[in-house]
C-alpha positions in Angstrom: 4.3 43.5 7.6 2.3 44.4 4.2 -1.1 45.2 3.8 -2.5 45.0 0.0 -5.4 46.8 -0.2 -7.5 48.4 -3.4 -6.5 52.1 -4.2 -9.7 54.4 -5.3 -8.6 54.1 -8.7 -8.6 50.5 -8.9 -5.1 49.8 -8.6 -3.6 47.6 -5.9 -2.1 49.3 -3.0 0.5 47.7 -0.3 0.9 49.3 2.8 3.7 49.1 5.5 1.7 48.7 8.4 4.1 49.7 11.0 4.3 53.5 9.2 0.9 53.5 9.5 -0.1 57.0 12.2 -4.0 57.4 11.5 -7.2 56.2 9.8 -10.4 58.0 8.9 -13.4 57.1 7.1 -14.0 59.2 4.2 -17.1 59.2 1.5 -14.2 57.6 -1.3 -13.4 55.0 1.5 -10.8 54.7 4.0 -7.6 56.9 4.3 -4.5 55.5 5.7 -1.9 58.2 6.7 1.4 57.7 7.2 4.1 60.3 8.5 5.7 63.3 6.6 1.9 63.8 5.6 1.8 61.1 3.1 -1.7 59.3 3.0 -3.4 56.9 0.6 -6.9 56.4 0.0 -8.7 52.5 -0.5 -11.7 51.4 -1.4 -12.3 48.9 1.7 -14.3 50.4 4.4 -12.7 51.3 8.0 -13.8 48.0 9.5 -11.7 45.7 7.3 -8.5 48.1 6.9 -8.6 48.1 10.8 -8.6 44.2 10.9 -5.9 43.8 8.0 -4.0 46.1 9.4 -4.3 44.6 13.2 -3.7 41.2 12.2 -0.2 42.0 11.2 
């Protein structure tokens, strides 16, 4: 399932949630890492990329 979240440079993000290894809040946001040590930053805080990302 996808995820579309808000990138820190204003630019829509989708996210495979099933890659999805770890989440940590950071001052820019929330980063979403993802194996091979590919990561993305978003704008949302760590509350609402945890629920979007549970509800799938």
């Amino acid at each position: 399932m996808f995820v579309k979240f808000t990138s820190t440079d204003r630019v829509s993000t989708v996210v495979n949630a099933a890659q999805v290894t770890y989440v940590s809040s950071i001052q820019e946001g929330t980063r979403i890492r993802f194996g091979e040590g590919r990561s993305v930053t978003v704008i949302e805080p760590m509350d609402e990329v945890l629920e979007k990302l549970n509800r799938t």
